[in-house]
C-alpha positions, 0 to 999 in steps of 0.5 A: 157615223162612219156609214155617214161619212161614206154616203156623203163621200159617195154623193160628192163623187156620184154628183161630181161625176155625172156633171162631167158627164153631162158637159162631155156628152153635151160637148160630143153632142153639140159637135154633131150640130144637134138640136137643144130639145134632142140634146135635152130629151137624149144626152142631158136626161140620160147623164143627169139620170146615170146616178139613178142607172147605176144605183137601180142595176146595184139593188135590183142585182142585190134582190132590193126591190124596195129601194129599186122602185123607191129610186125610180118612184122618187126620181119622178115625184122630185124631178117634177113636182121639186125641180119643176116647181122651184125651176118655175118659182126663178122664172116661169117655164114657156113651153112650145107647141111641140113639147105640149103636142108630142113630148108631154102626151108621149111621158104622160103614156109612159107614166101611166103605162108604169102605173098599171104594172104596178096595180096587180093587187088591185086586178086581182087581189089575191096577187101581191104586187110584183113586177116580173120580166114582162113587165120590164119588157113593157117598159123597154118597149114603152122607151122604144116608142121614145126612140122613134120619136127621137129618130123623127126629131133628128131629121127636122131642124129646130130653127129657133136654137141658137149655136152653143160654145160646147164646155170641152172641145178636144174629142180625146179629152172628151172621150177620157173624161167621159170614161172616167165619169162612168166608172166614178158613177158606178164606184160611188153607187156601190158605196151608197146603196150599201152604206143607205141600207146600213144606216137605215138599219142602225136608225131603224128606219125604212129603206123606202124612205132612206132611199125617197130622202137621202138617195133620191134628193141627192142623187137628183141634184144633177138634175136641180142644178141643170133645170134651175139654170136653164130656166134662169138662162131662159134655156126653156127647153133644156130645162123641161126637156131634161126633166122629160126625158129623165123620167123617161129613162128612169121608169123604162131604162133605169127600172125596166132594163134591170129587171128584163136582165135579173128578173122578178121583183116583189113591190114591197113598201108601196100604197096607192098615195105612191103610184098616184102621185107618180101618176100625178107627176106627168098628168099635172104636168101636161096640164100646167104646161097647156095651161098658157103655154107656159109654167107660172110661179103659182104653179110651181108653187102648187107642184112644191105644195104637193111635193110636201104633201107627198113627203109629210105623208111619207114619214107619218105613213 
């Protein structure tokens, strides 16, 4: 009961913190007069992720390759297919010729990048699935690949975006805020990876789907609130942009980056249903959008449907 408790505390803080986070980095960003797709893609994605950052470094570090990879696995599958699908059930998502041109191709090369590396047993099956400090650098280079194109974004103009009121305006207030939030985020991971592993062990359920359930869904509610939102707003850009660029950084920075700093992990816990279905994430995804240039409610109806495939499969695997 009491490891419980300090999950749920340790949400409320981890949740709490990354929507300050985001607001204040919003604010500093909106001051530079940045694009929303640019503030979407960068500043949104990275904060509405921080949770995910900061609970991967704290596994990988702890040797926990299972609830690592389930982390980013998870993230993926409940960015797009659960956030994405309800996002498009509240009001269906127009997307613009250059996401559908430059930002979806750049995820889906991202994606199925990620999916290879974590196929070694299917090259050589005598090879247990292992993702090593190359592969990390791979993904690292991968993300610099995004960098690039986030470079050329910043020197065109985005004339369709219209001028925001940033949420917090004093820069001293921003900066404190923003410090605050990064320490309360990295305090509450702490708390929630250890007490998700103690719970998983009291249950006697698998870390793997302790962390595809309870750690994944709750620290992806940054991202729900932010995408729902948007799409009532008719922030259409906000809303897929984050969902972009936060699967971005989660496979390249939140999974890549540990690694590159601690090494090998052993892929424990995983089948093919799981790397697919990531797979599917971004593929499903460029496909829906280039449909009609928008994502209807029958198609976000059918990302919930595989969302539920996906978890039914996960508690009866």
């Amino acid at each position: 009961m009491l490891e419980v408790i300090f999950l749920i505390i340790g949400f409320i803080i981890i949740i709490s913190s990354s929507n300050i986070l985001v607001d204040c980095a919003s604010s500093l960003a909106l001051k530079c007069n940045i694009p929303k797709m640019l503030i979407a893609l960068t500043i949104v994605a990275f904060g509405t992720c921080a949770p995910e950052i900061a609970i991967s470094f704290q596994s990988v570090a702890s040797n926990n390759g299972t609830m690592a990879f389930a982390n980013v696995v998870g993230s993926c599958i409940v960015n797009t297919f659960l956030i994405i699908g309800l996002a498009a059930l509240v009001r269906p998502i127009r997307v613009k010729h250059a996401t559908i041109k430059k930002e979806l191709p750049l995820l889906l090369i991202v994606t199925t990048g990620f999916v290879v590396l974590m196929l070694d047993s299917v090259f050589n099956p005598l090879t247990p699935n292992t993702f090593s400090r190359a592969d990390g650098i791979i993904l690292i280079l991968l993300f610099s690949m995004f960098v690039s194109y986030i470079v050329q974004m910043l020197k065109r103009k985005d004339e369709e975006d219209e001028k925001i009121e940033p949420k917090y305006k004093n820069i001293f207030l921003i900066l404190f805020l923003l410090l605050t939030s990064i320490i309360c985020i990295s305090w509450s991971s702490d708390v929630i990876v250890d007490n998700a592993v103690l719970l998983a062990e009291e249950l006697h359920v698998s870390e793997k789907v302790i962390t595809m359930v309870a750690i994944v869904i709750g620290t992806s509610l940054p991202e729900m609130v932010m995408t729902i939102t948007s799409a009532k707003k008719k922030e259409f850009d906000m809303a897929i942009g984050n969902i972009i660029g936060t699967n971005i950084f989660n496979i390249c920075i939140v999974l890549g980056l540990p690694i590159v700093i601690y090494g090998d992990l052993v892929l424990e816990s995983f089948s093919l249903i799981d790397i697919v279905t990531v797979f599917l994430t971004s593929f499903l995804l460029y496909i829906f959008a280039r449909s009609e240039k928008e994502i209807s409610k029958k198609e976000g109806i059918t990302m919930l449907l595989v969302f539920l495939a996906y978890y039914i499969f996960l508690f009866f695997e």
